[in-house]
N, C-alpha and C positions, 0 to 999 in steps of 0.2 A: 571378495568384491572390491572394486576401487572405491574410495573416497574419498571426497575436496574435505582434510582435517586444517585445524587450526591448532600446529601442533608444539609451538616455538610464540614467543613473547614478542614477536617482534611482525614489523610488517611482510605479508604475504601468506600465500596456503602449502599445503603441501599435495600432491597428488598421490594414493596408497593404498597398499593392498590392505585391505583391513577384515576381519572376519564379520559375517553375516550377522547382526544385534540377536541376540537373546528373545525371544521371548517370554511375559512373562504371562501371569494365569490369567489377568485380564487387558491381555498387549494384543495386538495385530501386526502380523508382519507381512508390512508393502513392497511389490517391486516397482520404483518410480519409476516411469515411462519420463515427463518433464519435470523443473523446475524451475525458479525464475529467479536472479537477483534480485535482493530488495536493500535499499539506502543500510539496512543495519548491515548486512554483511557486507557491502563495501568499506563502513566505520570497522568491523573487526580485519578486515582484509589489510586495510592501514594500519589497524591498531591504533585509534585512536583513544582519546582520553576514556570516555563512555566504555567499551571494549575491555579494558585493562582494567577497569574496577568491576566489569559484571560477570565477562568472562570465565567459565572455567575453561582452562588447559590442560589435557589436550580435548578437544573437541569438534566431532565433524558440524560443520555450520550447517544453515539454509533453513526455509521454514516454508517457502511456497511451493508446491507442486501438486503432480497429481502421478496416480496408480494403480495397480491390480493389488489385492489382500491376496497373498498366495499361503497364508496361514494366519492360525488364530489360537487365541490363549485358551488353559481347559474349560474357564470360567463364563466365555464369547460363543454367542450363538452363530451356529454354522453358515446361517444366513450371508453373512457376511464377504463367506471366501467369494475368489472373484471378482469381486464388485469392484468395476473401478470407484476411485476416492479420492479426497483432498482430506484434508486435515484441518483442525482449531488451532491454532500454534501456541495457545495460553493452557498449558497445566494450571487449572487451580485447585484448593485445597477442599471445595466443593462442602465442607460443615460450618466455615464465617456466617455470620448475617449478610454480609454481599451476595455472595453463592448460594444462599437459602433463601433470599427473599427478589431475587430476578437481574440482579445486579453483577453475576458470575462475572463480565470483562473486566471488575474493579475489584479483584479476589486481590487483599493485602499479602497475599501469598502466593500469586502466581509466580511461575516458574516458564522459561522459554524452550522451544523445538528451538535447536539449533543453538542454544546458547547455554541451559544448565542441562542440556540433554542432547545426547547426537540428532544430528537436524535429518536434512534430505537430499545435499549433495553428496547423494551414494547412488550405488544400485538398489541396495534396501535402506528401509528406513521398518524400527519400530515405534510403534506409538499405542499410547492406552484409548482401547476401544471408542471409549463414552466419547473422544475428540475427532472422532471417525464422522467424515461425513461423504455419502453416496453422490456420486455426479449425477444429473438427467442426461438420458442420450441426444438431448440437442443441444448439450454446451461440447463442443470440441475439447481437448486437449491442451491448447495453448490456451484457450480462455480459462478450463480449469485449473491451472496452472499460478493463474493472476487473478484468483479469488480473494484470494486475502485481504493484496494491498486494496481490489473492488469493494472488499466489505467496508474498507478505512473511509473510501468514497463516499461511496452510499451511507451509513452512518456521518457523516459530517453531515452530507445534504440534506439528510434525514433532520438533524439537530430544530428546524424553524421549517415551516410550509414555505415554499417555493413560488409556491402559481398563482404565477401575476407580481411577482417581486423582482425589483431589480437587484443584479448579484454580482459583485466584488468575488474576485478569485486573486490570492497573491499565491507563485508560485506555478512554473506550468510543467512539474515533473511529472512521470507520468500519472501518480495522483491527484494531482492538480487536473491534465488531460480527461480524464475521467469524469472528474467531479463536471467541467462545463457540459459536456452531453448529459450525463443526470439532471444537472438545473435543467436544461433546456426539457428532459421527458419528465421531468417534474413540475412542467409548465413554466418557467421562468419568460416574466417578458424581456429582459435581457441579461446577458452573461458577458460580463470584462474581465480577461485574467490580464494577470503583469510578470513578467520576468524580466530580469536584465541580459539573458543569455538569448542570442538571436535567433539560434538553433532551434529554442524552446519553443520562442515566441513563433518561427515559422512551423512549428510543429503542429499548432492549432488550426481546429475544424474549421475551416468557412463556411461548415454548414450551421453553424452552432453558437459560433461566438458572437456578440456583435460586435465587440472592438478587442484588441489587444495591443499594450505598452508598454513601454520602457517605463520601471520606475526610475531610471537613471535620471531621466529626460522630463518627467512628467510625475505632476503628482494624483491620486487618488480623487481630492477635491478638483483638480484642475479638469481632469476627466469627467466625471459626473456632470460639472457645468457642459464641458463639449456638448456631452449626452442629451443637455436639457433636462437632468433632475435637479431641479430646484434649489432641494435641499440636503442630496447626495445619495447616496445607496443605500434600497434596504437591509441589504443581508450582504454578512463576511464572510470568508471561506476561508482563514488562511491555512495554508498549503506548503509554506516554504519556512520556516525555520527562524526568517530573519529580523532582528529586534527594531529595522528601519521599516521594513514591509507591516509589521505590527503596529508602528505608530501611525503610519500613513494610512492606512485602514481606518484606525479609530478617527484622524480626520476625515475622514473621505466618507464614513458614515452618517445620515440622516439622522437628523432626535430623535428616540424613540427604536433607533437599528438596532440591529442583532447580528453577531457573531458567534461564529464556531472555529475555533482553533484546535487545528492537530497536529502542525507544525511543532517540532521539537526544539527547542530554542536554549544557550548557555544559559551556564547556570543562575548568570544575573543577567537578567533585562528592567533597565528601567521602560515604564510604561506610564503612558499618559492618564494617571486614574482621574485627573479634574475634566476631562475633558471627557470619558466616560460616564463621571459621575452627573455633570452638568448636561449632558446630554439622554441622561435613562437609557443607557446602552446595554442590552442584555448578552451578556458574554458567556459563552461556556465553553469547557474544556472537554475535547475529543479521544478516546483512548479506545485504540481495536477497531474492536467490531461487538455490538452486542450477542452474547454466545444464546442458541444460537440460533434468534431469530434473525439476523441481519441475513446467514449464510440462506435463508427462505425467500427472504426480501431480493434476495439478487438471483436469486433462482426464476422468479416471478417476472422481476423484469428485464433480463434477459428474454426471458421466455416471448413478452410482450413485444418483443422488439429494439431493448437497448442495444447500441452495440458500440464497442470498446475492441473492437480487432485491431483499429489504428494504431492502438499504441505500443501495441508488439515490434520493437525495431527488428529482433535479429535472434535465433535461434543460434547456438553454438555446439560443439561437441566437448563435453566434458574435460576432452583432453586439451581443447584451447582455452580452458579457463581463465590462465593471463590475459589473452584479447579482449577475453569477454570483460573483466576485469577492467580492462586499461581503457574500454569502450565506455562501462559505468562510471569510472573514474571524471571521465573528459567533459561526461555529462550532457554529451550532443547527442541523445538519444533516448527511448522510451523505453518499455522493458526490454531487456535482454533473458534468453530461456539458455538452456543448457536442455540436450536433448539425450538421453541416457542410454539409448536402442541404437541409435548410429553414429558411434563414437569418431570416428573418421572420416565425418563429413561435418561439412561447413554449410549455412543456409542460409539464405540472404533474403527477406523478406521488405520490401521497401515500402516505409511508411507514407500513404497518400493526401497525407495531411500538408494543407499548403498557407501560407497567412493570409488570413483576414484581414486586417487593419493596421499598417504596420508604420508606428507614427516613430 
């Protein structure tokens, strides 16, 4: 089978013939139809700092897609074969107190699809059943495809109730993208994201958002007064990683606001704790998706009506992986897929997202 490995220390992938994974007694073996890049395997495609310490070598990347079970371990009910599926991308150790008492995304022992284990930029992929999860026939293939980073979504939004809150977004990748239509079907009375990348910012719903900003240009509290809140924003989202978008948030928050951070950030960030403290700011930290109710929770609303088709830029062929790569890299764009069935075609899918408020 071909496979995108990660098979040299150094920046880039390799493309290769590699034999079909093993199964084992409680494995499934998938043929991926799509999959999608996600910010990590850009950081391994670089070989960043992150990458080089988590990394095993050699190993095929990727964690998002979707596909048919064309086999099953001897321990795996037959049920199974065929089903198209996405996957949990968190192996956990499933006997902690995390994992035993409803807490599995916080397993001190998880292990990654695609990073201590061959991912799913291949033809096949194997994976341990219990991470197995069945698609509905009304999610398509490119959406199934972008469950995961969706669950990261939704689990954030999830963090504090939405309706009737005004909501701060920093970051408008496609997770970010995401997160503002969930406020909004989670009832938010309005949703402001920020990015400094213009690209981003015009990437944003005008059905959706009520404002979007430069934080270059503007700050968080500066905005909020625009807005007419008083005394700033109820709820945070941040989204983008950066230790300046984290402080401006905390300013830009209401007494009494609340924050959720999923953003991954160096390894030091100074942070404004008097300014949190002196304001009763409840903050919490974001990681995943809760296993695996969140993957229900977006079943649900999907089903209801959410929809996140916009942020799909660009479908690629396997074999242009570089573009796709170089595409991710640029950063002027939303997900990018890899489509495994027709390797020598290119597809171009144009995002209808236009800006909303572009100060």
């Amino acid at each position: 089978m071909k496979a995108l490995k990660k098979q040299h220390q150094r920046r880039g992938l390799d493309l290769v013939e590699a034999p079909i994974p093993q199964v084992g007694a409680e494995d499934v073996l998938i043929r991926v139809d799509k999959s999608a890049i996600c910010g990590t395997d850009v950081n391994i495609y670089a070989w960043k700092d992150w990458s080089q310490e988590n990394v095993v070598v050699p190993t095929t990347i990727g964690h998002e897609f979707v596909g048919t079970v064309v086999e099953v371990g001897s321990a795996v009910e037959k049920h199974l074969l065929e089903k198209r599926v996405s996957a949990e991308g968190h192996l956990t150790c499933r006997q902690c107190k995390n994992c035993l008492t409803g807490l599995m995304h916080l397993c001190p022992h998880t292990k990654g699809i695609g990073i201590h284990r061959d991912g799913c930029f291949a033809e096949y992929i194997s994976v341990p059943a219990v991470n197995v999860i069945p698609i509905p026939s009304f999610i398509d293939d490119e959406i199934a495809a972008i469950l995961d980073p969706l669950g990261n979504a939704v689990h954030t939004c999830s963090a504090f109730p939405l309706a009737g809150k005004t909501v701060l977004i920093t970051g408008a990748g496609p997770i970010g993208l995401m997160a503002v239509n969930i406020s909004r079907f989670f009832g938010a009375s309005s949703v402001t994201i920020c990015d400094p990348n213009p690209n981003r910012r015009a990437a944003v719903s005008r059905k959706q958002a009520t404002m979007v900003y430069d934080p270059c240009t503007s700050s968080a509290k500066e905005v909020s007064q625009e807005l007419a809140l008083k005394d700033g924003f109820d709820v945070g989202l941040e989204m983008s990683g950066s230790p300046q978008a984290l402080e401006d948030m905390i300013r830009g928050l209401r007494p009494g606001g609340q924050m959720a951070v999923l953003g991954i950030f160096p390894k030091s960030v100074p942070v404004a704790m008097n300014e949190i403290i002196f304001k009763g700011i409840n903050l919490k930290g974001i990681y995943g998706r809760k296993m695996f109710a969140t993957w229900y929770q977006m079943f649900s609303l999907l089903e209801a009506g959410l929809e996140i088709d916009s942020v799909i830029t660009r479908t690629y062929s396997f074999f242009d992986y570089e573009s796709a790569f170089s595409m991710m890299e640029e950063g002027n764009c939303g997900k990018v897929l890899f489509d495994w069935n027709a390797p020598k075609c290119q597809f171009q899918k144009e995002a209808p997202y236009a800006l909303t408020h572009h100060r």
